[in-house]
C-alpha positions as CSV (number, residue, x, y, z in Angstrom):
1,X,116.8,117.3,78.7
2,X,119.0,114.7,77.5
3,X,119.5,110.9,77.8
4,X,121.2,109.7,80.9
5,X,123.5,107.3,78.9
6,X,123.7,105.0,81.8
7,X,124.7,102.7,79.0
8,X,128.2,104.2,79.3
9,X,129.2,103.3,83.2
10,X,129.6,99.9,84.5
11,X,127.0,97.8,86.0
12,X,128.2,98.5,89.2
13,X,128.0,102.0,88.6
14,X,124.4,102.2,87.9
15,X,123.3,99.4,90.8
16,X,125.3,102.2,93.2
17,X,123.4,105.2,91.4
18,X,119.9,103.5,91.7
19,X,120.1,102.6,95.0
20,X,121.0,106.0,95.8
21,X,117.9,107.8,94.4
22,X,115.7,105.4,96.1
23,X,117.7,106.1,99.3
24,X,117.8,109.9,98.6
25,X,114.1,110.5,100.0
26,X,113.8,111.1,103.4
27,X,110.4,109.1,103.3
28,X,111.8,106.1,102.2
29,X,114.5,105.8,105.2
30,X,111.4,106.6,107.3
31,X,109.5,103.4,106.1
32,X,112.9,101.5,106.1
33,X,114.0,102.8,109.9
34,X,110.0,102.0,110.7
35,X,110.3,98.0,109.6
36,X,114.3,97.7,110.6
37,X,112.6,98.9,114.2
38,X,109.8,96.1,114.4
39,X,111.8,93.5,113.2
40,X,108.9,92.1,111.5
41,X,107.1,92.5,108.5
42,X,104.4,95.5,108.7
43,X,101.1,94.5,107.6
44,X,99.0,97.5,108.8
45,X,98.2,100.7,107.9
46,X,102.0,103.0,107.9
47,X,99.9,106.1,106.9
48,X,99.3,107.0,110.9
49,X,103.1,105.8,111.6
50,X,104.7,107.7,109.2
51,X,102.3,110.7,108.5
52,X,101.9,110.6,104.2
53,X,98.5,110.2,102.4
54,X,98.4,106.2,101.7
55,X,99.4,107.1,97.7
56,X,102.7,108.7,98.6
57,X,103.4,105.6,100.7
58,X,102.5,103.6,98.0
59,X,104.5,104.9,95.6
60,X,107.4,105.1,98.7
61,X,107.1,101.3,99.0
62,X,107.3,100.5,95.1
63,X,110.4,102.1,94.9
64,X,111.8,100.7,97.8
65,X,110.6,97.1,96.4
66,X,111.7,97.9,92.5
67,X,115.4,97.9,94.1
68,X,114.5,94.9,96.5
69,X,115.5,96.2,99.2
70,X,111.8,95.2,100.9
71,X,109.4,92.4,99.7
72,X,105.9,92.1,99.6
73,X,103.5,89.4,100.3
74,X,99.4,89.8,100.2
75,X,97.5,88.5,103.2
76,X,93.6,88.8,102.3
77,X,92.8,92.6,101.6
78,X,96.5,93.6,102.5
79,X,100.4,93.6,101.8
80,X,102.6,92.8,104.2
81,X,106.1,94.6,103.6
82,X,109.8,93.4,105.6
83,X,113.3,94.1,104.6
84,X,114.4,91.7,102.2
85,X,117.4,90.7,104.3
86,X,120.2,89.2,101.5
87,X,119.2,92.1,99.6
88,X,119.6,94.8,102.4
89,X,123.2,92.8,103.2
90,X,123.9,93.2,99.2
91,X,123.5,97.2,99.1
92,X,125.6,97.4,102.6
93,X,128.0,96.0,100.9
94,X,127.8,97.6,97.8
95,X,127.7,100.9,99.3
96,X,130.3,100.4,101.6
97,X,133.2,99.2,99.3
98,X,132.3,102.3,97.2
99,X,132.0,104.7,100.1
100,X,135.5,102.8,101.5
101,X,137.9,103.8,98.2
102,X,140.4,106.6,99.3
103,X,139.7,109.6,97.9
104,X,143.0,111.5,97.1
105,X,144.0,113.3,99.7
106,X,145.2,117.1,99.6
107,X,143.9,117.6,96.1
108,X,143.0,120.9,96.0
């Protein structure tokens, strides 16, 4: 397989395209929809809530926080996880300009 060359498209380009492979996993909107619904940062275990072994969700929440769209904070023994809000406002945004350009119509 080849380089991706994400050198070659704009910043913007490659903010949108990250964003959307760590929104392309239905376990990921799972853990977001499950913190959006609490409205407060989850501190237990999301392994009974969301029904993945505790490495998947792991690795689900460091993806989720290498884009920033959740932060992390440890409390004793444990990490506490809530939408970063500016951040989560910043992708809306993002995605919706993108997904708001007119595509031609009647092209083919």
């Amino acid at each position: 397989m080849g380089l991706t060359k994400s050198e070659i498209f704009t910043e913007e380009q490659n903010e949108i395209a990250a964003i959307a492979k760590v929104l392309g996993h239905p376990a990921r909107i799972a853990i977001l929809d499950f913190i959006i619904k609490l409205k407060s940062c989850v501190c237990g275990d999301l392994v009974k809530d969301i029904g993945l072994a505790q490495p998947t969700i792991s690795q689900h929440l460091k993806e989720l926080k290498k884009v920033g769209i959740i932060k992390g904070t440890i409390e004793g023994t444990s990490v506490c996880y809530c939408i970063d809000d500016n951040k989560f406002k910043e992708i809306k945004n993002k995605l919706n300009k993108f997904l708001s350009k007119n595509a031609t119509e009647n092209c083919c």
